[in-house]
C-alpha positions as CSV (number, residue, x, y, z in Angstrom):
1,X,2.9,18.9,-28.1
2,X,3.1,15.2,-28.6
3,X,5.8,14.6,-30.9
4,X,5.2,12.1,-34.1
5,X,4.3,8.6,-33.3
6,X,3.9,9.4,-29.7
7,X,0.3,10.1,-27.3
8,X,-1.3,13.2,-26.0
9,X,-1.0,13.5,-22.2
10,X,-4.1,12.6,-21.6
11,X,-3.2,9.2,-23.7
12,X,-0.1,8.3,-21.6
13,X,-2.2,9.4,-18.4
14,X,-4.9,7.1,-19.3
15,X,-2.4,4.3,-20.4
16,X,-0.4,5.1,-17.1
17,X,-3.9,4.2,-15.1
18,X,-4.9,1.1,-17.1
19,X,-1.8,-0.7,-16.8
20,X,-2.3,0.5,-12.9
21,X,-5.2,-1.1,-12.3
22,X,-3.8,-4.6,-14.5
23,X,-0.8,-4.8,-12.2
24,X,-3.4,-4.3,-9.2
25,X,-5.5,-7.0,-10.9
26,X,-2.6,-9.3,-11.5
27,X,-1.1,-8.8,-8.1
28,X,-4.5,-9.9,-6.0
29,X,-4.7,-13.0,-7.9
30,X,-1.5,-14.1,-7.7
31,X,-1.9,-12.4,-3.5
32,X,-5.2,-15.1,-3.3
33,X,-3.8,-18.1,-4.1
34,X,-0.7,-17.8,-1.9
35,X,-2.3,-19.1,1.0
36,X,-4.4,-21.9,-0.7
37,X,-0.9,-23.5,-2.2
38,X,0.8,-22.9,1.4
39,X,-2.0,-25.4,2.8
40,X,-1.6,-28.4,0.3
41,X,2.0,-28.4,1.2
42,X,1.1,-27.9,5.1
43,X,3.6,-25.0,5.9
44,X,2.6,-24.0,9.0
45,X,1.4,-20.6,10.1
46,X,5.3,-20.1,11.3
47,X,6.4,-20.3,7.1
48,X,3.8,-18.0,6.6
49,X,5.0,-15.5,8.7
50,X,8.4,-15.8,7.3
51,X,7.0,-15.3,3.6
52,X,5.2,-12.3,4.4
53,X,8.0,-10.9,6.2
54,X,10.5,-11.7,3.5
55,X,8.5,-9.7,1.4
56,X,7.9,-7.0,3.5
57,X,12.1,-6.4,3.7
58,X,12.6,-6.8,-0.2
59,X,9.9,-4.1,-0.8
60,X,11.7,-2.0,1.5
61,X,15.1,-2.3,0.2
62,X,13.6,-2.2,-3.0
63,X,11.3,1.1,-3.0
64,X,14.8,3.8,-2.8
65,X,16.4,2.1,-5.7
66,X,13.8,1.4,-7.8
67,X,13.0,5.5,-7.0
68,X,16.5,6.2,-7.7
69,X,16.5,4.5,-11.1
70,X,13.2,5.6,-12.2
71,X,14.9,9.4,-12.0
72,X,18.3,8.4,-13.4
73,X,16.4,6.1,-16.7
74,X,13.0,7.4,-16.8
75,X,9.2,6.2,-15.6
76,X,9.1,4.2,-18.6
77,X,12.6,1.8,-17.9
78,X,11.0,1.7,-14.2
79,X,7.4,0.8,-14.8
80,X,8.7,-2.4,-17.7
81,X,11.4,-3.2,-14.6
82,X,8.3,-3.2,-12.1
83,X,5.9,-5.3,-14.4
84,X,8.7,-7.4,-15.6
85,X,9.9,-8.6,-12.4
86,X,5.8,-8.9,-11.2
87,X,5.6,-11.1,-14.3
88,X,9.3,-13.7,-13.3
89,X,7.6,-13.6,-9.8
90,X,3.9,-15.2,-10.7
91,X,5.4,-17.2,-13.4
92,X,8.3,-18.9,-10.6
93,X,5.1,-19.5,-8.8
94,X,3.3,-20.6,-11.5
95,X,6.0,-23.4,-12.8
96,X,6.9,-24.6,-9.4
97,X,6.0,-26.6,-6.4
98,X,7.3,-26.3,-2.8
99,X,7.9,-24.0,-0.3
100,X,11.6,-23.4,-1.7
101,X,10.2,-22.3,-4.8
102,X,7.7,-19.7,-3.2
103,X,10.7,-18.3,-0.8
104,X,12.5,-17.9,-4.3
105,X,9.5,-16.3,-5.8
106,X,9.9,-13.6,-3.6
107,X,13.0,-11.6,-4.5
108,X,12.1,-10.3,-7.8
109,X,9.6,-8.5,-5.9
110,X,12.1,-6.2,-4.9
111,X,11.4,-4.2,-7.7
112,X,7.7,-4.6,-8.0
113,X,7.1,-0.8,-7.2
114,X,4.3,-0.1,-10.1
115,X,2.4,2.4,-7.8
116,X,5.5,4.4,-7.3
117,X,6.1,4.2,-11.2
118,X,2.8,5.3,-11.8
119,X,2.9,7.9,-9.9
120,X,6.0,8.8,-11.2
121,X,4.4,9.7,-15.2
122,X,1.8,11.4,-12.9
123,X,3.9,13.4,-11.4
124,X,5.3,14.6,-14.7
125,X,2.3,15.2,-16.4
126,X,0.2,16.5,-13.9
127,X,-0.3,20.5,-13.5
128,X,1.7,21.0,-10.3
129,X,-1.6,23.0,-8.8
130,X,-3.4,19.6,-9.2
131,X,-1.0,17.5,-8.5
132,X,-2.5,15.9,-5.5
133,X,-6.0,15.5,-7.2
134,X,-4.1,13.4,-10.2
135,X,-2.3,11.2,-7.7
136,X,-5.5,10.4,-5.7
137,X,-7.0,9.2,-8.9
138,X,-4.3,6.9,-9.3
139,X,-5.1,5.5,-6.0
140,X,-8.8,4.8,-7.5
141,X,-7.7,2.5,-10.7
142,X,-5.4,0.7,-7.9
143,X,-8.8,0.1,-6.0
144,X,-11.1,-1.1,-9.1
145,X,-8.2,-3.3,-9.8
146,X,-8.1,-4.7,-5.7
147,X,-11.7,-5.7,-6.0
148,X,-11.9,-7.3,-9.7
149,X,-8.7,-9.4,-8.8
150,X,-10.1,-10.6,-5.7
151,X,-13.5,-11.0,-7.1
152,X,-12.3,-12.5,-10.0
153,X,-9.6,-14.9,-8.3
154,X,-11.8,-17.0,-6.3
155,X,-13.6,-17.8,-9.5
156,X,-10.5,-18.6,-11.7
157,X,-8.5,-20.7,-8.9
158,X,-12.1,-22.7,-8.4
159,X,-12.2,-23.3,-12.0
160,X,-8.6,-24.2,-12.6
161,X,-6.1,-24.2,-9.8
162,X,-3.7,-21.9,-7.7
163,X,-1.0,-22.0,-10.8
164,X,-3.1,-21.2,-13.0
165,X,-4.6,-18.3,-11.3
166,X,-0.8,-17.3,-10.7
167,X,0.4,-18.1,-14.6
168,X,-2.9,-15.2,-15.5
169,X,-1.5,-12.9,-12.9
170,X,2.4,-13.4,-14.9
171,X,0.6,-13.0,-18.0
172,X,-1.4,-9.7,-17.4
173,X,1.9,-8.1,-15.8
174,X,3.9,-9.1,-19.3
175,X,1.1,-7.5,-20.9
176,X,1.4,-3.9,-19.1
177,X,5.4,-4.1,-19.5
178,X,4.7,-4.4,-23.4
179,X,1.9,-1.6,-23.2
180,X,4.1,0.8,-20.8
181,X,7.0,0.7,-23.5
182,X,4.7,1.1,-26.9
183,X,3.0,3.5,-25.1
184,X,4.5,6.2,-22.5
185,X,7.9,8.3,-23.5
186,X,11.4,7.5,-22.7
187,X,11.3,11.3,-21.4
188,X,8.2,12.9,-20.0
189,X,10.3,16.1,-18.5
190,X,9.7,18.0,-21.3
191,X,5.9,17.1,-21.1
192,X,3.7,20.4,-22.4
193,X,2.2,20.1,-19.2
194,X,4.9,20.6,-17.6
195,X,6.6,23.2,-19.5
196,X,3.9,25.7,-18.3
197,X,5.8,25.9,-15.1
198,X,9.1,26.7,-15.8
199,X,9.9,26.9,-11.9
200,X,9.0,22.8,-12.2
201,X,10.8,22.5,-15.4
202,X,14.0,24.2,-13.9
203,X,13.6,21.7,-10.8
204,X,13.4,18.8,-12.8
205,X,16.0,19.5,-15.0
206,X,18.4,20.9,-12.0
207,X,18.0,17.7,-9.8
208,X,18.5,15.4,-12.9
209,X,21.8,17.4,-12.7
210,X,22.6,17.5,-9.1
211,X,21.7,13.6,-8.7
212,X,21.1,13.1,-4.7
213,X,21.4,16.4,-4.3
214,X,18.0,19.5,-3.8
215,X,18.3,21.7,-6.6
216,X,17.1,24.3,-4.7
217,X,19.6,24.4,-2.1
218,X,22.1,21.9,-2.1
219,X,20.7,20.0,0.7
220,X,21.1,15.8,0.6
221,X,18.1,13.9,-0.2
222,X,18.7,11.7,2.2
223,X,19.2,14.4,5.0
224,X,18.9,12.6,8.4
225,X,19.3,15.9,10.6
226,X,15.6,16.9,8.9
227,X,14.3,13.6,9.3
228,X,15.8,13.4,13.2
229,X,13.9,16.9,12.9
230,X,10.5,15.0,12.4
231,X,11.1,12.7,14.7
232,X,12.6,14.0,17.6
233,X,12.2,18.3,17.5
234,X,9.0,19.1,16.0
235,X,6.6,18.2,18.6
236,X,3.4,17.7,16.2
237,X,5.1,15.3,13.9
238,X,6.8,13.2,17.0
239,X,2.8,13.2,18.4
240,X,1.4,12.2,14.8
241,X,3.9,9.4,14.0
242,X,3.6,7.7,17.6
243,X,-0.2,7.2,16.9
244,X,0.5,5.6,13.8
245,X,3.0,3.3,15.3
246,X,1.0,2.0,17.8
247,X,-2.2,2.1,15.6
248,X,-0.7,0.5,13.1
249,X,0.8,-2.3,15.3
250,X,-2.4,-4.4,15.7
251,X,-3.8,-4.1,12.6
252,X,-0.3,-5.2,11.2
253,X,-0.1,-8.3,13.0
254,X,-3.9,-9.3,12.0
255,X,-3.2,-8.5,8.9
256,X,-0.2,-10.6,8.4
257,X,-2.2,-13.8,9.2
258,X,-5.5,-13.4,8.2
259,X,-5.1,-15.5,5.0
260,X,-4.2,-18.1,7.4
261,X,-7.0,-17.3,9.9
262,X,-9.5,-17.0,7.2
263,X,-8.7,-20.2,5.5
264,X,-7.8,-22.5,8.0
265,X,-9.6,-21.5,11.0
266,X,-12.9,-20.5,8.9
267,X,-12.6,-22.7,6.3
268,X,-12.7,-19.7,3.3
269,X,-13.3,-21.3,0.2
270,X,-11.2,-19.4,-2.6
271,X,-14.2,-17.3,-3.7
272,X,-15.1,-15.9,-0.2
273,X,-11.5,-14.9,0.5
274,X,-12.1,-12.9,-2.9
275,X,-15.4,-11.7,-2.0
276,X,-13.8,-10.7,1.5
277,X,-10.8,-8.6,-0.3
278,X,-12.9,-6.5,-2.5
279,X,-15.4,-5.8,0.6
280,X,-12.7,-4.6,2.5
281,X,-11.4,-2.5,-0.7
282,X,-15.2,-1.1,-1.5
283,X,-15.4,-0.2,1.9
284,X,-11.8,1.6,2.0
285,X,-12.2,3.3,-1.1
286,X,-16.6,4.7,0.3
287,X,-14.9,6.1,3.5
288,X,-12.0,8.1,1.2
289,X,-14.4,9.3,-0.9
290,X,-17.5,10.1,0.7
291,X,-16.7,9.9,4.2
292,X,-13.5,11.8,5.0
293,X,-14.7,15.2,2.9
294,X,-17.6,15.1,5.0
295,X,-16.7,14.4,8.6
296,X,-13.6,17.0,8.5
297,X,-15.9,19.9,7.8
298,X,-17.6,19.5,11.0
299,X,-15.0,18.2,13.3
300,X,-11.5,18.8,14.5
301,X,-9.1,15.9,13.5
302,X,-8.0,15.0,17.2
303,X,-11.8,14.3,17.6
304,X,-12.2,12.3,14.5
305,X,-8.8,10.3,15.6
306,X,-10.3,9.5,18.8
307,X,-13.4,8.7,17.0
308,X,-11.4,6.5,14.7
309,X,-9.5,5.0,17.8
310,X,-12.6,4.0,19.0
311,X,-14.5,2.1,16.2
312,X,-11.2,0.3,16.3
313,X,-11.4,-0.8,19.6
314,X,-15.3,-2.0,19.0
315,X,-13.9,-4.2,15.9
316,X,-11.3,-6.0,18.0
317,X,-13.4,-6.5,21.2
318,X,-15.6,-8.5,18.8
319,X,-12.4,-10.2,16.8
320,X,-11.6,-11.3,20.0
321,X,-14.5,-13.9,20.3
322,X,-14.1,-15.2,16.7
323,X,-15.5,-18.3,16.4
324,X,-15.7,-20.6,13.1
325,X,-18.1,-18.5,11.0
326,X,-16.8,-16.8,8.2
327,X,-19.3,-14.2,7.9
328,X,-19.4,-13.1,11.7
329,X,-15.1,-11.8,10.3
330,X,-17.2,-9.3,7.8
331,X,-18.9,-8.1,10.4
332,X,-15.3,-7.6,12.2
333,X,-14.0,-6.1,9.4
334,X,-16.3,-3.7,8.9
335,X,-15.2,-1.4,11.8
336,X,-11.6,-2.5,11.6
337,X,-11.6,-0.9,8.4
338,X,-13.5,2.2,8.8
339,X,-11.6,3.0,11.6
340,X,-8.2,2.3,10.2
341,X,-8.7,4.1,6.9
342,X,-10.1,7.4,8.9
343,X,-6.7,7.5,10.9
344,X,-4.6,6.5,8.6
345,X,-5.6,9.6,6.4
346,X,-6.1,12.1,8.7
347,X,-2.6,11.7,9.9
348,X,-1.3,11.7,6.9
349,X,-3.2,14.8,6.3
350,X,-2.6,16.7,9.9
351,X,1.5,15.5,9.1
352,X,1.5,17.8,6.1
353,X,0.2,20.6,7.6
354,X,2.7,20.5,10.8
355,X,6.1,20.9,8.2
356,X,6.8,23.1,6.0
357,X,5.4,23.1,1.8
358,X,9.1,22.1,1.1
359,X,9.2,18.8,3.7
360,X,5.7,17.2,3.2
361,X,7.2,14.9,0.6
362,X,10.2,14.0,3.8
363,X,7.7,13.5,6.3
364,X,5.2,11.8,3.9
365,X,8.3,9.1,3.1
366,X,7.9,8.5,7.0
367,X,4.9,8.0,7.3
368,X,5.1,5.2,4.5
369,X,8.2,3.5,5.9
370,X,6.6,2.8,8.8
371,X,4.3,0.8,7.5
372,X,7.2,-1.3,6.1
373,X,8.8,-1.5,9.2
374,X,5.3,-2.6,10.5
375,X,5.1,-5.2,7.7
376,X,8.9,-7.0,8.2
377,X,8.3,-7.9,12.1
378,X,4.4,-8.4,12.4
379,X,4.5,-11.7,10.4
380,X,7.0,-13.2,12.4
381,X,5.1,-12.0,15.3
382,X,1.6,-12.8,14.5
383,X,2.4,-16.7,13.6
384,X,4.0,-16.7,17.3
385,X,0.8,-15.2,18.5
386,X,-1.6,-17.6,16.1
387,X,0.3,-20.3,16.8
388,X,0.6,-20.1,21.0
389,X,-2.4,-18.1,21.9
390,X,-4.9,-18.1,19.0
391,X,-7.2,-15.4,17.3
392,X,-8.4,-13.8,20.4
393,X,-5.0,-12.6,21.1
394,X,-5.1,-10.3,18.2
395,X,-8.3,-8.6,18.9
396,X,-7.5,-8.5,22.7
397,X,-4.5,-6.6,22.1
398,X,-5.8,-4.4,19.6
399,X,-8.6,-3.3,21.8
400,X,-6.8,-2.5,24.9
401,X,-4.1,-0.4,22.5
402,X,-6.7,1.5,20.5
403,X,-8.8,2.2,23.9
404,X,-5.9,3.4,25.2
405,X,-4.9,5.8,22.5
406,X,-8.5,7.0,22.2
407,X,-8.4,8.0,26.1
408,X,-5.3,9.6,25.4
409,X,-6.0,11.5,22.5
410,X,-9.5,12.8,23.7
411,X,-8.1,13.6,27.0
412,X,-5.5,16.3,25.1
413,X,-9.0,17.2,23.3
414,X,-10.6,18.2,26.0
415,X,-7.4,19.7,27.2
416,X,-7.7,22.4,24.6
417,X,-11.3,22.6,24.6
């Protein structure tokens, strides 16, 4: 039962996806009118690629300690660390001019981690049994917080300028640190919910205890022999993780510079970029929801992965002759992201179900890292590409890699048939 002065639950749970979908508002606001401020002061597409790499290696380093602490002090300490250093972040931007001000900017982001905090309080107050139904919810209020921050920051940057739009963004994230503490628990352990299970109660409490160690067994978080085990022994896992590699590759790289494509190449006025960022997000969030359930009841996942390869390879074919019209990039996009989502969740998916119940949480945490491994070298890499070859570099390469892997996974396909 909630104890005096403190929320139900279902309170902290719906406080917990609130303050989600602020930070996700705050943080595509700020995330719009990076690339706008980088062209007054003419960095080139190079500094760019350094930014976004910088960031990329600060989240990384970032995400096992800010894990760490959120066990040792609590979702609560975590979340107010998350939102407060989201808030010192837009505000350095906010204050400041110059290129050596927005390098700066972006080392409290090393503990901007408000998705894994989030998850976190879900985590504790969600029925183990639905567990995975909670946390995709989560994933929703990120969403509707994507596309009213990059609807909304077009609009706000139009109608006062980049730092402005940036001092909002600090605002909002000051905001959920002060809701976060007034309103979620030092200590959710001992959540009702929670106490139903006393198996999960006796986990929680035992690994508290045992620090870096499985309360189960004794075995080291950080065990590299089981993740060696993912990546080199079991064969489906090796198979799974080398498409996302080499999927992910591409789309990394375009991804890194499209602010840069979009705006100086296209000439994307503040409010199209927004408009372009909640597309993509409405379209990300129609193929989760509606498509996926529908598609993997009547097909196999290797045939919906070559299926996904090859949607990818139509959207980069035509990325490849980009010209100077914005709106012939939505039409791009459209495939790019239909494609990408439908692999990216189906191997998520087909990894959990090649390990064990006990490792899909190991083998999950692989799956994620390599995006940030993706995310460090591809904007160092695309501004070489942008810079010496152009856009149709980008969507030549990612056509000839995604045909490739679609050949190679439907001929395995066919191999079983």
């Amino acid at each position: 039962m909630a104890g005096k002065g403190q929320l139900s639950p279902s309170a902290i749970m719906l406080s917990t996806h609130a303050n989600i979908a602020l930070y996700s508002l705050a943080f595509w606001i700020q995330q719009a009118a990076v690339p706008f401020l980088l062209q007054k002061w003419e960095a080139s597409n190079l500094a760019f690629g350094y930014l976004q790499t910088m960031f990329a290696a600060v989240q990384l380093l970032g995400g096992p300690l800010f894990g760490r602490f959120g066990d040792l002090y609590g979702a609560r300490l975590a979340l107010c660390l998350a939102f407060g250093a989201s808030g010192i972040s837009c505000l350095t931007v906010a204050l400041t001019d110059g290129l050596f001000w927005m390098f700066l900017s972006r080392l409290p982001l090393m503990l901007v981690h408000a998705m894994q905090g989030g998850q976190m309080v879900v985590t504790d107050l969600s029925d183990p049994l639905k567990r995975s139904d909670s946390l995709a919810k989560l994933g929703i209020s990120y969403g509707v917080g994507m596309v009213l921050g990059s609807l909304s920051s077009g609009f706000i940057i139009k109608a006062t300028s980049e730092h402005y739009a940036c001092f909002i963004a600090a605002v909002l994230s000051f905001g959920s640190m002060s809701a976060v503490w007034l309103t979620i628990p030092a200590n959710l352990k001992a959540s009702p919910v929670m106490s139903k299970s006393s198996t999960a109660s006796s986990s929680a409490d035992d690994a508290n205890e045992a620090g870096f160690k499985s309360s189960s067994s004794g075995a080291k978080v950080f065990d590299l022999a089981k993740f060696s085990e993912f990546l080199v022994k079991n064969r489906r896992t090796r198979w799974l993780l080398a498409v996302k590699v080499v999927t992910g590759i591409p789309i990394g790289l375009l991804q890194s510079m499209m602010p840069i494509i979009s705006v100086k190449q296209l000439g994307a006025t503040p409010q199209i970029s927004g408009i372009m960022m909640a597309y993509v997000a409405v379209v990300s969030m129609a193929v989760q929801g509606l498509g996926i359930s529908v598609l993997t009841k009547r097909f196999s996942d290797s045939l919906l992965l070559t299926v996904g390869c090859a949607i990818l390879t139509v959207g980069y074919f035509m990325l490849a002759f980009l010209g100077t019209q914005i709106y012939y990039l939505f039409v791009c996009i459209l495939p790019l992201v239909i494609g990408l989502t439908l692999i990216n969740v189906l191997v998520s998916s087909a990894l959990t179900n090649a390990v064990s119940l006990e490792d899909t949480g190991s083998v999950l945490g692989i799956n994620m890292s390599i995006n940030s491994v993706i995310r460090i070298a591809s904007p160092t890499l695309g501004g070489l590409m942008l810079d010496n070859l152009g856009v149709w570099s980008f969507g030549f390469l990612g056509s000839v890699n995604s045909a490739l892997v679609a050949a190679y996974i439907l001929r395995a396909h066919l191999k079983r048939v």
